[in-house]
Structures are given as C-alpha cells and as structure tokens.
N, C-alpha and C positions, 0 to 999 in steps of 0.2 A: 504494500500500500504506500502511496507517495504520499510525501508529509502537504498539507496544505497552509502550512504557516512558516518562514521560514523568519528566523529573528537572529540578533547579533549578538553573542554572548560576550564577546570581549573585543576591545581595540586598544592597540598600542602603537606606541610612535617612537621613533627614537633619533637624535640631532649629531652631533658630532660631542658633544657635551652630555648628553643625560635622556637617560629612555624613560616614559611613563605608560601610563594605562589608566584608561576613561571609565570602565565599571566599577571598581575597586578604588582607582585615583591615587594607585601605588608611586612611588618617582626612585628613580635609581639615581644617581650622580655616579659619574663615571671615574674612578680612581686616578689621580696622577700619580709617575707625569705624564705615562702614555696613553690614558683618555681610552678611546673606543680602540684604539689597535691595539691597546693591553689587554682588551675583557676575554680572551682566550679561555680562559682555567675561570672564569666569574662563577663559581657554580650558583651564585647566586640570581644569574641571571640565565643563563644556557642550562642548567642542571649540571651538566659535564662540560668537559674541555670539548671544543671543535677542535678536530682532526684539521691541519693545514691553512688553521685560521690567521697564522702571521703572512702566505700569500694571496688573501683575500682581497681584490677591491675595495674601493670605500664602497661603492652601493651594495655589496656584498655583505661587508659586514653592517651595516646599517639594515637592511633587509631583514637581517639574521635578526640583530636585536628588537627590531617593533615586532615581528613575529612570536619570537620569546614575551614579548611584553604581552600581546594580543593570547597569547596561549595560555599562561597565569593568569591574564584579567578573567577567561573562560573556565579556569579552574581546570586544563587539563595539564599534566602530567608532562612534563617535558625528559622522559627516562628514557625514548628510541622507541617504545613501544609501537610495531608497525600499525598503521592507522588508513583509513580508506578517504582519506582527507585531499579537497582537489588543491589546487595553485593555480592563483590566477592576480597575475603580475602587468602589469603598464609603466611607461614611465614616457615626460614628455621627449627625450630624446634620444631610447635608442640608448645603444652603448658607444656613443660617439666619443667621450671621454677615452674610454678604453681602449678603442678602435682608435686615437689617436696616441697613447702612449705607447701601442705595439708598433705602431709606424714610425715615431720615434726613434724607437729600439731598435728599429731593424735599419734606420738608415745608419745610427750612431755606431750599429756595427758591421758598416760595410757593406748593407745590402747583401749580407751571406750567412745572417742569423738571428732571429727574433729569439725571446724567453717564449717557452710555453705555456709557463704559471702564467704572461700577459696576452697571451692568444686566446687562452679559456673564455678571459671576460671579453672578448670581441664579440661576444654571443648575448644580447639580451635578455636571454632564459637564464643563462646562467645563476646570478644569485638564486632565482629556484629552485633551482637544481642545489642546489649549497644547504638551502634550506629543506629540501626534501629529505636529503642524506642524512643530515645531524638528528630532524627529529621525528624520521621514519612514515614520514607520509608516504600512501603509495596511490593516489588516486591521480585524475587524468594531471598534464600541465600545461596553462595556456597562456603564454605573453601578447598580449595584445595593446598593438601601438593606435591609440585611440586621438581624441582630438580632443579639447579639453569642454565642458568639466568629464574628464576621464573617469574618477574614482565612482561618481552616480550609475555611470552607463556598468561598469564592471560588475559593482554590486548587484546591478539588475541581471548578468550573464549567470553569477552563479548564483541565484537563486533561481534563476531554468534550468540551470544543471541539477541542482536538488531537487526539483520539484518534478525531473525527468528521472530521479533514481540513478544519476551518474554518479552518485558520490554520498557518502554521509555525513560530511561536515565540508567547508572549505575556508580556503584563507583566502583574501580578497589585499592584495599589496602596490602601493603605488610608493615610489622613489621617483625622487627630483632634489638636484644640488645634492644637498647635502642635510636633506631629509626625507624619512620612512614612514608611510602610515599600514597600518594590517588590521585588519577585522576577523572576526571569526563567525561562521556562518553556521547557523544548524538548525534541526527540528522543533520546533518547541517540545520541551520536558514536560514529563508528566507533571512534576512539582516545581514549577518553574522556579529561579533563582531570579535577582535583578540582572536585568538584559539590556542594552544599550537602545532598543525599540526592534521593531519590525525593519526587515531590510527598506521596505515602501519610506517608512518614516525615516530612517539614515541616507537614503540615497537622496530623498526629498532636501532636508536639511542641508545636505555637501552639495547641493547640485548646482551653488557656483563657487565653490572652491576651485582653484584653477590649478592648484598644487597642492602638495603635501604640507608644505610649510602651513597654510589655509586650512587644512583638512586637521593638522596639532593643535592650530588658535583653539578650533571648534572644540577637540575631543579636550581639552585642556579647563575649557569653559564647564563642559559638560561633567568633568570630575570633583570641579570646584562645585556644581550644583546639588552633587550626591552626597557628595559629604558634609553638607549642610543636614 
C-alpha cells in the first residue's frame, strides 16, 4: 500500500562554520582550527569516522554534514545500517568548481597527469554517492540540475517517488557556495513525532528560496520557533 501523506521529519544545514537542524534546533560548532575538514572522526556528528574524508571536496563534505544533521533531527541512526532511502541532490552549478580544479591540475602538470581523488568530484552525483556509502542508503540516486527555486521543485520529485513505492524514506539535498540544506522525507508514523510539516507545506514555504544559504535563514527561523 502506498503511503498517502508524505511529511518531513528532519532538516539540517550545514556552512563552513557550524551544522544545525530545524526539528530539534540542535547547533554543532565546528572545532578549530581545522573547522569542517577536521570533523572526520566527529562521532558526534557522523557517528563514525568517514573512510577518505580528508580527500573530500568542500560540497562533499558539506553534503555529508546537513545530511548527518537532517538524519539526527529525524531520529534515525547514523551506524551504516543498510536503509532503502533514495538521494536526491541539485545544486545551482554543477560541479564547475571541481571540474575547474582538475583542469588546473592537469595543466600545472604538464598536461600528462591529473589526481584522481580531483576527477571523482568532476561528477555532480558524487557527494551522493559519498553520502550513500558512509551511511548505507541503498535506494534509487538522482542529481538533478534544476532552475531555481530548485529545493520546492525536488521536494515535490521525491514525494512521487514515495508515493510510487520507489523508496521508503529519502533525503532531499541542495548545495551552493558554501552551503548544504537536506531534509528527510517519509511516511507518516503511526505515533507521529514533531515533523517539520507536510512536504506541500515545506516546499510551499522554500518556494522562493533561490539557494541554500535562503533555505538555512528559513530552517534556522523555524528552530528558533520550536523551541519556544
């Protein structure tokens, strides 16, 4: 039977500074001196160490933590445990950054060798895939280069994928600059918990957010209302 509600149980964000989460209204600060490319071993915020986390991109690692944020604010378990959970990623441009640092690299060496660690991120999917691996999702993965406001239109994609039985939960992730937003999508529960609203009502809200940075004001706003 396909769920016919589908609501957001948790959203995290995460900056180059400091990750939070909008149900719960948790805030991490990020240790110095090395900030977000220290949080490798955080098990406070990964659960476990990421495997190959020191050649991670920034939107890689930024990806990683609003998801980690988004996965606590939902109360699920960040221990590997394999999960049927989809991915579904945007960002406004591409991995143009990336794709410009391997070109870099390859001309600085002679046009006869790029790194491979910087080829990986030439791929847009990649942080999901990054994210897949650490915390054992195994459901569909879809990066889609959308036109802005992006985050409304995505969230509306995977709630047709749940609502079509493709999956039984999903994360819903936009990165830009140098900022992550993630949501977490699911059935409504029998006993339901406090939920961020209905995806209708989240996407309605974001639907002129034109970035992430836009989409943290919001969820930031919204944690400051809960814990009132």
């Amino acid at each position: 039977m396909t769920p016919s509600r589908i609501e957001v149980h948790g959203a995290g964000w995460a900056t180059t500074a400091r990750a939070g989460a909008a149900v719960t209204g948790q805030r991490l600060d990020y240790p110095a001196p090395d900030g977000l490319a220290g949080l490798w071993n955080q098990a406070a915020l990964f659960g476990r160490p990421i495997k190959n986390y020191g050649r991670f991109n920034l939107p890689s690692r930024l990806v990683c933590a609003a998801c980690a944020m988004a996965l606590r604010d939902a109360g699920v378990p960040a221990d590997g445990t394999r999960r049927d959970v989809a991915l579904l990623g945007t960002t406004p441009d591409g991995c143009l950054d990336s794709s410009l640092a391997y070109f870099r690299d390859y001309v600085a060496g002679g046009r006869t060798l790029a790194r491979a660690n910087l080829f990986l991120y030439t791929l847009p999917s990649s942080p999901l895939g990054e994210v897949a691996v650490h915390f054992g999702l195994e459901g569909p993965l879809l990066y889609l280069g959308l036109p802005a406001p992006r985050l409304a239109a995505l969230l509306r994609t995977a709630e047709g994928m749940l609502q079509a039985g493709e999956c039984r939960a999903a994360l819903v992730i936009e990165q830009s600059g140098a900022e992550a937003v993630a949501f977490w999508l699911g059935a409504r529960e029998p006993q339901p918990g406090r939920v961020l609203g209905t995806v209708g009502e989240v996407a309605t809200a974001l639907g002129a957010a034109q970035a992430a940075a836009e989409a943290i004001g919001w969820l930031q706003k919204t944690a400051e209302n809960t814990a009132r």
